[in-house]
ROVEXFI-533638 format. One record per residue (C-alpha): x, y, z. Coordinates in steps of 0.5 Angstrom, whole numbers, plus 500, padded with zeros to 3 digits. Each point is the difference from the previous one (the first is absolute). Layout:
residues N
XYZ ...
end
This chain:
residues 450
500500500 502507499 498506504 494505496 504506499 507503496 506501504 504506500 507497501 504494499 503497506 506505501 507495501 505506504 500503505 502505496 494503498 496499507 495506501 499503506 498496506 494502505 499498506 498494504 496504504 496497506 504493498 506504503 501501508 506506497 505500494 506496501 507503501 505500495 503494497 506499503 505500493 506495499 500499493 499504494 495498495 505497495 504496505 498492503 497499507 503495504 494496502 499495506 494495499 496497505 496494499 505498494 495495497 493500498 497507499 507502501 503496494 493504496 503506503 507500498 499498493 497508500 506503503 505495498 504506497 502503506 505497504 498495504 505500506 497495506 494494500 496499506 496492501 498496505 499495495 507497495 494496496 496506499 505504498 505496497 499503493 501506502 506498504 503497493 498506496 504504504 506497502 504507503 495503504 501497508 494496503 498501506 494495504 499506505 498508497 501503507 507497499 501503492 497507502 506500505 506497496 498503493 501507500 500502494 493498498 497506498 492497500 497492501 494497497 496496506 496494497 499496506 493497503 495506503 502500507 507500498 499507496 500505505 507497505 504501492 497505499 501504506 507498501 503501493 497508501 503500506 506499497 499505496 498496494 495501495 494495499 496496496 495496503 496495497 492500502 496501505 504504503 500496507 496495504 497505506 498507499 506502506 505497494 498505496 498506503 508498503 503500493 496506497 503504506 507496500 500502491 497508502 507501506 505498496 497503494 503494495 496497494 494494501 496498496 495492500 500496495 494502497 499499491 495503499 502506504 504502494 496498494 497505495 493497501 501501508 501508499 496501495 495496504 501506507 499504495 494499497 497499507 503506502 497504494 493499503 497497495 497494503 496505504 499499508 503494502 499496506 501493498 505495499 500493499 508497499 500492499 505494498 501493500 506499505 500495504 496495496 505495496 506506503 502497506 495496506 496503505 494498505 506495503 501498507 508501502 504493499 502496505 505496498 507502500 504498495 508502500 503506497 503500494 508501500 499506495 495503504 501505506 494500503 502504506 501506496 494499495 495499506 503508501 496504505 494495500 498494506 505494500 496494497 503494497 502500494 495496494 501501493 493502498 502506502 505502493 501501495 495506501 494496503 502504506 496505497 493497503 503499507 499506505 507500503 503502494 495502494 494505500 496495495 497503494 498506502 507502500 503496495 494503495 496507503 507503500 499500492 494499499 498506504 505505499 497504495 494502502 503501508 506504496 495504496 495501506 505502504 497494505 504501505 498495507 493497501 495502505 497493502 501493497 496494500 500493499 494499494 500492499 506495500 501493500 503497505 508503503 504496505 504503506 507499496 496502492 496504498 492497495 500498494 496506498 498507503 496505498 502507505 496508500 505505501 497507502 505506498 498507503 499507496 506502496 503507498 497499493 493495502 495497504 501493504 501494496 499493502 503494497 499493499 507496500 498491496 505495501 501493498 496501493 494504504 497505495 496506500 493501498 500498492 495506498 506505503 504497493 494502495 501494496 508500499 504494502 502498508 508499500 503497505 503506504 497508499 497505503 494504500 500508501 492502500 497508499 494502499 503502493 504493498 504495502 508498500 501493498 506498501 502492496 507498503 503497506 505506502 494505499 505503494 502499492 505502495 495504497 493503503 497495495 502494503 498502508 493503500 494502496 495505502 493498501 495500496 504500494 495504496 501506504 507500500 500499492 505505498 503502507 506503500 504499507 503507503 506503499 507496504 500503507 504493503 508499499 500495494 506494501 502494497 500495505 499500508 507497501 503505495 497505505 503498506 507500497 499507496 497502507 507498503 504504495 497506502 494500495 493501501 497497506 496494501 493499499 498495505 506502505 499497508 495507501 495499494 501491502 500500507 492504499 498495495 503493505 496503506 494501497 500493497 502498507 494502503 496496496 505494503 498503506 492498499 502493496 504498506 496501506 493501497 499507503 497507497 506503501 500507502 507504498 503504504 507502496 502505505 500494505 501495495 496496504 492497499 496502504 496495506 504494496 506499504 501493497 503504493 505503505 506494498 498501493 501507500 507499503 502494500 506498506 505498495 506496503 506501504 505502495 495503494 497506504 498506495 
end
């Protein structure tokens, strides 16, 4: 399908010829300090990669030119092709161990599971390196209004690995929703397939204890979590449907599927959240499929919106689509004018035609979108390392990242305990549900306190 209107543009490949960027607004508690510059834009970083396989080997690929100093794993096995691609850089099993021996890193790139984010994360900042972080940002709200906190003092570059973020289809997206056209909007619906036939959920924690593999430091990935036995159902990546250690669908997906409409709306953090509908979750994994009501207050610019969040291929209404085709991840932003349709997974595309439509289509024949407002990019890896080098600024920095994780972590917050949740972001706290508090701020163990 291709969206029912022209385009003004094609996709811009260089930063070169970004136009002005505009504010976050509301998303942004305040403006970052400058980047700390250690290279210009035509010399290499020196780059330390934390978690070596997995989403860390699908990151160096886009970062492969730069100068990939240290390699950081818990797991040999995992990480082995990494290793043997880069036989010079130094590897090390601890990333607190290549922060403090590797001084000449300029920036690290953390691809760890959920929980292992905000402790990486913090500590390279600390050391005064820029970072990249994979999505969601952290596992608690703490963990991350700890690293947006952590990024803003010490002024250097973030950014969460977040595709669609920096795709043309996103940005021209924010502002078709910013351009008014879809008149008042109060409704959205954000959906996705995960977990189904992703990895398990809805399953009691084993019993068993079958031995650790020599390639394995278990110690080390456990991390901050509770010590539990090691079990091979939880790697590769099937830890993300485990409470310890993932955030479950909703920040595997909501954090794609939903970023266009929070950043075009400028959400910010919900008032309420509330438990819908589920299947049924065990203490140690969240359901197989949920269905979440998050209230956002008024904004600068707009009125309340509320949003309905569907995991485990869960969908919204079929009339809210006019007849088009429900795809497997997307979202829904809903005006008294018209209606956003997004088509993707990442809740970007190369190209607007790829992402979203305007609904009803023969409304929206002929529509020309408005002018570029949005900084355009090549590539959200591209980004960061150009942010590093003293160009523009990242997009979906810790600041703008931070806002979005904690909004989808009050919806967790519903799912986990099966309250109305009433957020009181000064206090960070639900009020009259105390049993939220542990999982607002974990108690992280001895050795991994942020």
């Amino acid at each position: 399908m291709h969206a029912p209107f022209q385009t003004r543009r094609k996709f811009l490949h260089d930063t070169g010829t970004i136009t002005a960027a505009v504010s976050l607004a509301g998303c942004l508690h305040h403006q970052s300090a400058p980047a700390v510059v250690r290279k210009g834009a035509g010399e290499k970083l020196n780059l330390g990669i934390i978690g070596a396989g997995g989403r860390g080997a699908e990151n160096l690929r886009e970062i492969s030119n730069e100068n990939i100093v240290a390699l950081c794993d818990v797991d040999d096995r995992s990480a082995s092709k990494t290793f043997a691609k880069y036989p010079d850089a130094k590897r090390y099993r601890d990333f607190r161990k290549m922060l403090e021996m590797e001084k000449t890193l300029d920036a690290v790139v953390v691809s760890t599971p959920d929980h292992t984010h905000a402790i990486a994360a913090i500590t390279a900042l600390e050391h005064g390196r820029h970072v990249y972080c994979e999505k969601p940002l952290g596992h608690s709200i703490y963990e991350v209004r700890r690293m947006r906190d952590v990024s803003e003092r010490t002024g250097l570059v973030t950014q969460m690995g977040q595709q669609g973020h920096a795709m043309e289809g996103s940005r021209q997206a924010v502002e078709v929703i910013r351009s008014g056209v879809l008149g008042t909007v109060r409704e959205l619906h954000v959906w996705t397939d995960r977990p189904a036939g992703w990895w398990p959920q809805g399953e009691e924690r084993p019993t068993d204890t079958p031995p650790v593999p020599e390639h394995l430091d278990w110690d080390l990935w456990l991390g901050p979590a509770a010590a539990r036995p090691y079990h091979p159902i939880y790697l590769p990546f099937r830890w993300r449907g485990r409470w310890d250690f993932g955030t479950g669908a909703i920040g595997d997906m909501a954090v794609h599927n939903l970023d266009t409409a929070f950043w075009g709306l400028d959400l910010g953090v919900p008032s309420t959240a509330e438990l819908v509908a589920s299947d049924r979750q065990t203490t140690d994994c969240p359901p197989l499929w949920s269905i979440l009501r998050l209230e956002f207050p008024a904004g600068k610019n707009r009125g309340p919106v509320w949003l309905k969040f569907y995991d485990g291929a869960k969908h919204p209404p079929a009339e809210l689509f006019r007849g088009e085709e429900i795809p497997s991840n997307g979202s829904l932003v809903v005006g008294s004018k018209g209606t956003l349709f997004t088509r993707t997974w990442h809740g970007g595309g190369e190209t607007a035609g790829d992402m979203f439509m305007l609904l009803p289509r023969r409304e929206f024949v002929g529509y020309i979108p408005p002018a570029p407002s949005l900084p355009r990019t090549k590539e959200h890896h591209y980004e960061f390392l150009q942010a590093c080098k003293g160009g523009p600024r990242t997009e979906s920095s810790f600041s703008y990242a931070a806002v979005l994780t904690e909004a989808l972590l009050v919806g967790q917050l519903a799912l986990r305990t099966g309250r109305r949740i009433e957020w009181d972001k000064v206090r960070m706290r639900a009020q009259g549900v105390p049993e939220a508090d542990p999982l607002i701020r974990p108690t992280f163990r001895t050795g991994w306190t942020i």
